[in-house]
DSSP file (Angstrom, degrees, kcal/mol; ACC not computed):
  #  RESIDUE AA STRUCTURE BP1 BP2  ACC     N-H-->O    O-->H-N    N-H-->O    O-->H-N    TCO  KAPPA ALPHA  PHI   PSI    X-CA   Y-CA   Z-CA
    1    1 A X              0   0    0      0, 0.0     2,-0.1     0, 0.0     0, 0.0   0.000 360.0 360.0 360.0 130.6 -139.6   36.3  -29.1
    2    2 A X     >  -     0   0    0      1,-0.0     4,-1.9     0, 0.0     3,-0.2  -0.163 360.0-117.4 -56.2 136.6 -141.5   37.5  -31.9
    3    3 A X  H  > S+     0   0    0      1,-0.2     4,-1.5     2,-0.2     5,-0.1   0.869 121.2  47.3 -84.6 -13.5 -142.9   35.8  -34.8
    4    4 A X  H  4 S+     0   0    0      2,-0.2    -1,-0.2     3,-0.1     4,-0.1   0.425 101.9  61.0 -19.0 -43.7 -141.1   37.5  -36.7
    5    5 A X  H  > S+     0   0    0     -3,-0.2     4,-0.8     2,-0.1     5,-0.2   0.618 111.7  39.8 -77.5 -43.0 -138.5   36.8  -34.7
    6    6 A X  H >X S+     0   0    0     -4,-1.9     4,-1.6     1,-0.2     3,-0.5   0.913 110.9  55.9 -86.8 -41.8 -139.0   33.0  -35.4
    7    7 A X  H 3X S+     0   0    0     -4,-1.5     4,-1.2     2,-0.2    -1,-0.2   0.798 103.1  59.2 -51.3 -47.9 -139.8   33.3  -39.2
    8    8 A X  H 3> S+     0   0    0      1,-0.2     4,-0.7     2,-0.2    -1,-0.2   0.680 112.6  36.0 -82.7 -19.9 -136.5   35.1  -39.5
    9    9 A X  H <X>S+     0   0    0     -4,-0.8     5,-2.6    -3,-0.5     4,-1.6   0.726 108.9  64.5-106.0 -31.8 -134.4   32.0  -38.1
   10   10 A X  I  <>S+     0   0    0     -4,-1.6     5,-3.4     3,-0.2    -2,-0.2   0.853 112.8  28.4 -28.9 -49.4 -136.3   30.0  -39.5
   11   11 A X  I  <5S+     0   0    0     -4,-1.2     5,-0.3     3,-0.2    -2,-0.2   0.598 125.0  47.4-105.1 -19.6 -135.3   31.1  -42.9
   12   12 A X  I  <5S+     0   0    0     -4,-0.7    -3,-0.2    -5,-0.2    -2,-0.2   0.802 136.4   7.4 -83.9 -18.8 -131.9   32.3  -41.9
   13   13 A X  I  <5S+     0   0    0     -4,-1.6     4,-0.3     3,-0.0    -3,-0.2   0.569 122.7  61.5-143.2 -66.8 -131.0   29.1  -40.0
   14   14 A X  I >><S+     0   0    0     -5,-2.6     3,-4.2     2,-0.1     4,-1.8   0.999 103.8  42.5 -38.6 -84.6 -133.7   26.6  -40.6
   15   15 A X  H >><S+     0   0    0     -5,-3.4     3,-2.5     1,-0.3     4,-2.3   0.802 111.6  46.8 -51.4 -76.4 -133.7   26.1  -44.0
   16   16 A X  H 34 S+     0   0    0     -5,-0.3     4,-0.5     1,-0.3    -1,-0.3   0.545 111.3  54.4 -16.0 -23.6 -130.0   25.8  -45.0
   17   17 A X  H <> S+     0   0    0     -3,-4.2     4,-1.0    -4,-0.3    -1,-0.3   0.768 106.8  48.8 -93.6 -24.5 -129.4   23.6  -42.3
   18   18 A X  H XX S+     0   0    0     -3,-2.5     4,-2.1    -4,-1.8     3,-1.6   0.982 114.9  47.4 -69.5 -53.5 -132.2   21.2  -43.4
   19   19 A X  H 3X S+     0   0    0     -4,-2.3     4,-0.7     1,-0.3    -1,-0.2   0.365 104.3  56.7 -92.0   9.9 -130.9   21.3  -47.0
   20   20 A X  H 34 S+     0   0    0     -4,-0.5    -1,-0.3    -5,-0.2    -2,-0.2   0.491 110.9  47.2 -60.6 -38.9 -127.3   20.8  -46.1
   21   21 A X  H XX S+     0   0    0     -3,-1.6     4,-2.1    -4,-1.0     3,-1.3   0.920 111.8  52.6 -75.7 -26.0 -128.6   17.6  -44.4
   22   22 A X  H 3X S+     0   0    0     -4,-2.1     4,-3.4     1,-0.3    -2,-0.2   0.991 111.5  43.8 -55.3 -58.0 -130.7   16.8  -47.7
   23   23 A X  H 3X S+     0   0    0     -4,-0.7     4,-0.9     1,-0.3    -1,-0.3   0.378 110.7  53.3 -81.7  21.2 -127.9   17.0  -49.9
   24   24 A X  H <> S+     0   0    0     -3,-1.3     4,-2.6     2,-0.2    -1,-0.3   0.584 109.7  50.1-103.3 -33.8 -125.5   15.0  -47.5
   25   25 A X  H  X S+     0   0    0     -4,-2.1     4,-1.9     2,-0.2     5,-0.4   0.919 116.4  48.9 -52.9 -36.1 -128.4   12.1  -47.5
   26   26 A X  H >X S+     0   0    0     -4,-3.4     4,-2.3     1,-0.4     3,-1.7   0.964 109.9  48.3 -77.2 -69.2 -128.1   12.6  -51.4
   27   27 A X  H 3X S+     0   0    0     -4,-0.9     4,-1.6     1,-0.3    -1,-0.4   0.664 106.6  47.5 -56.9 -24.9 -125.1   12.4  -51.4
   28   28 A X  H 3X S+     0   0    0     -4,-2.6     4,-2.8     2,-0.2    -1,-0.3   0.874 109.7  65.3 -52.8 -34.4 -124.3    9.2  -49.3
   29   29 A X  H <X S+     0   0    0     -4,-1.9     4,-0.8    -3,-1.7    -2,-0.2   0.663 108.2  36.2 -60.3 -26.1 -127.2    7.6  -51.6
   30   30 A X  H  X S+     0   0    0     -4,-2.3     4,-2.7    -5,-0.4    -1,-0.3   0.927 112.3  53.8-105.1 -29.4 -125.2    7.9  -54.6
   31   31 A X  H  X S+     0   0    0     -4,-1.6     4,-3.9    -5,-0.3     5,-0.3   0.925 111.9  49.0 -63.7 -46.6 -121.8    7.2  -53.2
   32   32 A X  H  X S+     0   0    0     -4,-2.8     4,-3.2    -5,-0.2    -3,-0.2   0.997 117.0  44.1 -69.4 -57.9 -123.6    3.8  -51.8
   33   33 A X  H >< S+     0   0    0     -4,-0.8     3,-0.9     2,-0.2     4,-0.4   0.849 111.3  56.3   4.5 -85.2 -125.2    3.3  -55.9
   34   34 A X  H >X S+     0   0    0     -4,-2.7     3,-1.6     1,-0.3     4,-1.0   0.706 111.5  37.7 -38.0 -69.8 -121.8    4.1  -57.2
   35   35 A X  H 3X S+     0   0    0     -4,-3.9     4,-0.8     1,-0.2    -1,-0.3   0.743 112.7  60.3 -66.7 -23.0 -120.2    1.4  -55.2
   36   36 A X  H <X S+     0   0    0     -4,-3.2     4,-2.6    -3,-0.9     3,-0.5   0.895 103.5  51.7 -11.5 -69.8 -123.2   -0.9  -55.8
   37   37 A X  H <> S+     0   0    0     -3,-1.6     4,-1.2    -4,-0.4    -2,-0.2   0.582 110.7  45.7 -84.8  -7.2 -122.6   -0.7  -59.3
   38   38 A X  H  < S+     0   0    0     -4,-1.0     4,-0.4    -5,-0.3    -1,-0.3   0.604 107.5  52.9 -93.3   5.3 -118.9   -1.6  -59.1
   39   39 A X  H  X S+     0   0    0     -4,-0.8     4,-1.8    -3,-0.5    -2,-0.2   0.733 114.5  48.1 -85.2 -65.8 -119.4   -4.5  -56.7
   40   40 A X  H  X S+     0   0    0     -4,-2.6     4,-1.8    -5,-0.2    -2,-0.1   0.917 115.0  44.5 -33.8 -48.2 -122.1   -5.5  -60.0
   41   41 A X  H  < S+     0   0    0     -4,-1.2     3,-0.3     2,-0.2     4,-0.2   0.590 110.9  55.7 -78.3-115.0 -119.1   -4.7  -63.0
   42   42 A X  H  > S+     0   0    0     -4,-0.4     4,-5.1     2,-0.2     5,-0.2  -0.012 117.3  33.1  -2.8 -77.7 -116.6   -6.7  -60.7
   43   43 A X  H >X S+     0   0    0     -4,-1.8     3,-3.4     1,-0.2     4,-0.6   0.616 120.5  47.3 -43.2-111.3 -119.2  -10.0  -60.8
   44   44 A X  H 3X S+     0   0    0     -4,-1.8     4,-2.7     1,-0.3    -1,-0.2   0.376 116.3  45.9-122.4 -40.3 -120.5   -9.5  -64.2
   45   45 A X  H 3> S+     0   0    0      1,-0.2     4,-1.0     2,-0.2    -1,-0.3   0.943 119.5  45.6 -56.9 -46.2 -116.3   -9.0  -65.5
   46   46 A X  H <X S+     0   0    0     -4,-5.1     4,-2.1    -3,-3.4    -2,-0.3   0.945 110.9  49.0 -69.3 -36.3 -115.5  -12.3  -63.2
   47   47 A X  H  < S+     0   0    0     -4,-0.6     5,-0.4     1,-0.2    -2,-0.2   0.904 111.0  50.2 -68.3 -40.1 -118.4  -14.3  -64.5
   48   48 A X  H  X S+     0   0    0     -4,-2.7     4,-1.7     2,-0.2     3,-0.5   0.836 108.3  55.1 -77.2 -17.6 -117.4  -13.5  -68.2
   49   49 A X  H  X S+     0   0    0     -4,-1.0     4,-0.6     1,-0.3     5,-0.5   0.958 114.1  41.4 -57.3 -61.6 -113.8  -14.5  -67.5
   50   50 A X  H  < S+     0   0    0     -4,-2.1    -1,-0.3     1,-0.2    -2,-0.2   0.282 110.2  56.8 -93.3  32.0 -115.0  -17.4  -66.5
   51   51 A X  H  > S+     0   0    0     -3,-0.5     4,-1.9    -5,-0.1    -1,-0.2   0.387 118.9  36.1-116.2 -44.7 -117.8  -17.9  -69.3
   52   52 A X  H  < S+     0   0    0     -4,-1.7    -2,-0.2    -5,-0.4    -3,-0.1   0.448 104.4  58.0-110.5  38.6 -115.5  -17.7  -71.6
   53   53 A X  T >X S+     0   0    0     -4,-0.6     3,-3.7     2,-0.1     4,-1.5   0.523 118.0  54.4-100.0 -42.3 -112.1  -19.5  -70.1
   54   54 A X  H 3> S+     0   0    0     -5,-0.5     4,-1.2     1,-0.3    -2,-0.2   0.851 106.7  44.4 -66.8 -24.3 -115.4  -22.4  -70.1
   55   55 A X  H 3X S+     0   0    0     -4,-1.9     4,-1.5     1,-0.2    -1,-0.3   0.418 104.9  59.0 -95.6  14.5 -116.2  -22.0  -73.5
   56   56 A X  H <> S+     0   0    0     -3,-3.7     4,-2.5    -5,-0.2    -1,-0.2   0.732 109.1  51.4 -85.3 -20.0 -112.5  -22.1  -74.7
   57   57 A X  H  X S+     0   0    0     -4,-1.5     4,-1.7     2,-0.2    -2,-0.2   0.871 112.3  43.6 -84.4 -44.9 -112.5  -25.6  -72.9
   58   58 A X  H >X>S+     0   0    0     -4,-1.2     4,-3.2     1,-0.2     3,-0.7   0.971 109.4  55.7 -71.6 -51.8 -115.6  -26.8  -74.8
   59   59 A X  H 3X5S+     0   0    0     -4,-1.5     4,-2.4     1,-0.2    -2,-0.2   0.833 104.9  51.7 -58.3 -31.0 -114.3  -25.4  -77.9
   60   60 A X  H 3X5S+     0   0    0     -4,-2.5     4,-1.9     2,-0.2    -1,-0.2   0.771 116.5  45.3 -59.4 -29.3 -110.7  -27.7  -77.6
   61   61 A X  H <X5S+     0   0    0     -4,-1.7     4,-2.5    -3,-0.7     5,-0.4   0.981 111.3  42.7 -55.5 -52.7 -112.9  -30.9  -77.1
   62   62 A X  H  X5S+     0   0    0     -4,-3.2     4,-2.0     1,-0.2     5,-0.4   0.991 112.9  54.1 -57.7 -40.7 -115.1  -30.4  -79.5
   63   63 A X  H  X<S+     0   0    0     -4,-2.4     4,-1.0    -5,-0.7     3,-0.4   0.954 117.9  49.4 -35.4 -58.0 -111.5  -29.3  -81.6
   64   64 A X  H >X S+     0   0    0     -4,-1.9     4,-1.8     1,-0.3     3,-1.8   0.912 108.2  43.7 -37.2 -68.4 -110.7  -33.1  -80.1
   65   65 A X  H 3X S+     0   0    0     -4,-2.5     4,-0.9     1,-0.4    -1,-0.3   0.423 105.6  60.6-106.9  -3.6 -113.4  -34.9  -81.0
   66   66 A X  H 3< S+     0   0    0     -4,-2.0     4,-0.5    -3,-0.4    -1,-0.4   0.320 109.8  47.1 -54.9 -21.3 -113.6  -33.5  -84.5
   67   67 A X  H <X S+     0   0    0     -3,-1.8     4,-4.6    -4,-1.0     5,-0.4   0.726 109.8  47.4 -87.4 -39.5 -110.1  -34.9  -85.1
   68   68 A X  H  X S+     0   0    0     -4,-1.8     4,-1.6     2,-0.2     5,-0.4   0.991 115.5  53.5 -81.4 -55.1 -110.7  -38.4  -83.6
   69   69 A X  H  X S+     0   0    0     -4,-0.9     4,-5.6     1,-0.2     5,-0.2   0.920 115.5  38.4 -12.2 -77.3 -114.0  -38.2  -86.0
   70   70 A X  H  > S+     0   0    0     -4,-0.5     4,-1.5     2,-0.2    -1,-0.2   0.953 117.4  43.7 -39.0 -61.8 -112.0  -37.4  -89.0
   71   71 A X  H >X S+     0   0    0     -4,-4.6     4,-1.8     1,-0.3     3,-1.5   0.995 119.0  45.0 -85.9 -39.1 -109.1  -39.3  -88.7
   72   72 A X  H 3X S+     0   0    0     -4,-1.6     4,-1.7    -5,-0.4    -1,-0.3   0.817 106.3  56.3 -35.7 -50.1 -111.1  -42.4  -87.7
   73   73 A X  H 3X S+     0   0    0     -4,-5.6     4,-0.8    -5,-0.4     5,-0.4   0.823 105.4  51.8 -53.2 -30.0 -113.6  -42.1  -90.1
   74   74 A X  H <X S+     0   0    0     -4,-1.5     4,-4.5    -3,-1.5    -2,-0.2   0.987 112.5  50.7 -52.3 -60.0 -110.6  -42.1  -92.7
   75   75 A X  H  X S+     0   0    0     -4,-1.8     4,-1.8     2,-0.2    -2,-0.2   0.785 109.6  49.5 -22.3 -59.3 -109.5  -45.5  -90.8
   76   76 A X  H  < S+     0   0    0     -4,-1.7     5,-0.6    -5,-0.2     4,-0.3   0.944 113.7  41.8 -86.7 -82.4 -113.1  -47.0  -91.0
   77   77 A X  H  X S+     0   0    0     -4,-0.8     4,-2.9    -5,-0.2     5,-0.2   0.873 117.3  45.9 -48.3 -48.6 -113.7  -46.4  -94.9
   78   78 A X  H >X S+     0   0    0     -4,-4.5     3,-1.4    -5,-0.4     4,-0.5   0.687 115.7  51.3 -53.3 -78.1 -110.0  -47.6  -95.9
   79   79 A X  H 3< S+     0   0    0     -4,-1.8     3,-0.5     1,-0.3     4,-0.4   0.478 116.0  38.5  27.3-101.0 -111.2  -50.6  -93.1
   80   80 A X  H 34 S+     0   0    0     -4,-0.3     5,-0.4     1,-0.2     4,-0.3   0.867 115.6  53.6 -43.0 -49.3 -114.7  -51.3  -95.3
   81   81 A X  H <X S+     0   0    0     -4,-2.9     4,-1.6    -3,-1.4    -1,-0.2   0.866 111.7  45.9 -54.4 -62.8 -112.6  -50.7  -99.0
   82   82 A X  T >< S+     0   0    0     -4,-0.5     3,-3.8    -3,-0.5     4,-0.4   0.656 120.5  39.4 -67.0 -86.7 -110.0  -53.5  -97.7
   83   83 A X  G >4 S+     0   0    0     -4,-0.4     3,-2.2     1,-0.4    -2,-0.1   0.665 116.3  50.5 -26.1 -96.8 -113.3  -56.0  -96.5
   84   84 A X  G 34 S+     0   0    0     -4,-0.3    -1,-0.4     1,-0.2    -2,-0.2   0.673 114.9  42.9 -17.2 -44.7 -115.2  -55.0  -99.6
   85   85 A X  G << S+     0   0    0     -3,-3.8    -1,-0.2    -4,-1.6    -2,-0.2   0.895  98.4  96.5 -66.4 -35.1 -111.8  -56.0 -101.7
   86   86 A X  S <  S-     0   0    0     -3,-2.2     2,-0.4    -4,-0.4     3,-0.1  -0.236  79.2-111.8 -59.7 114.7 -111.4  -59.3  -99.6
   87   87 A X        -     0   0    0      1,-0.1    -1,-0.1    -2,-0.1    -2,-0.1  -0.437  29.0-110.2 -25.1  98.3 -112.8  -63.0 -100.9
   88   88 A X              0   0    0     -2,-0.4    -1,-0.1     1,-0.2     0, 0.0  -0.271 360.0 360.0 -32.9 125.6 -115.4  -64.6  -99.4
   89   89 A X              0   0    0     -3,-0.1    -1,-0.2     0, 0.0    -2,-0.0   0.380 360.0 360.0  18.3 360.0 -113.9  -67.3  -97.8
């Protein structure tokens, strides 16, 4: 066999075959990404479900405890007006 010979399969044979294997690496490297980055959006979609189911739960306390505020504080000043009206002994 010729070098010639060797050059010529090389280039007819060789090369194509290498860069059929390149682009089959590439491509498993981006298929494995791709699903990377949906495994990521899945978590980051669940987390925000549940960041904000948690802050609907703070916001109905606080909603709570802004009412018992209110109406209690109404309670407590009519409370002081009747003392304040009231006779010392």
């Amino acid at each position: 066999m010729s070098i010639g010979m060797v050059m010529f399969f090389l280039i007819v044979v060789g090369i194509p075959v290498i860069a059929g294997i390149l682009a089959d690496v590439h491509k498993r490297n981006l298929k494995f990404k791709e699903r990377q980055l949906e495994l990521l959006g899945n978590q980051t979609a669940e987390k925000a479900a549940q960041y904000a189911a948690h802050t609907e739960r703070l916001e109905q306390r606080v909603r709570v405890l802004e009412r018992i505020v209110t109406d209690k504080g109404i309670a407590v000043a009519d409370e002081i007006e009747r003392l304040r009206d009231k006779p010392l002994n």
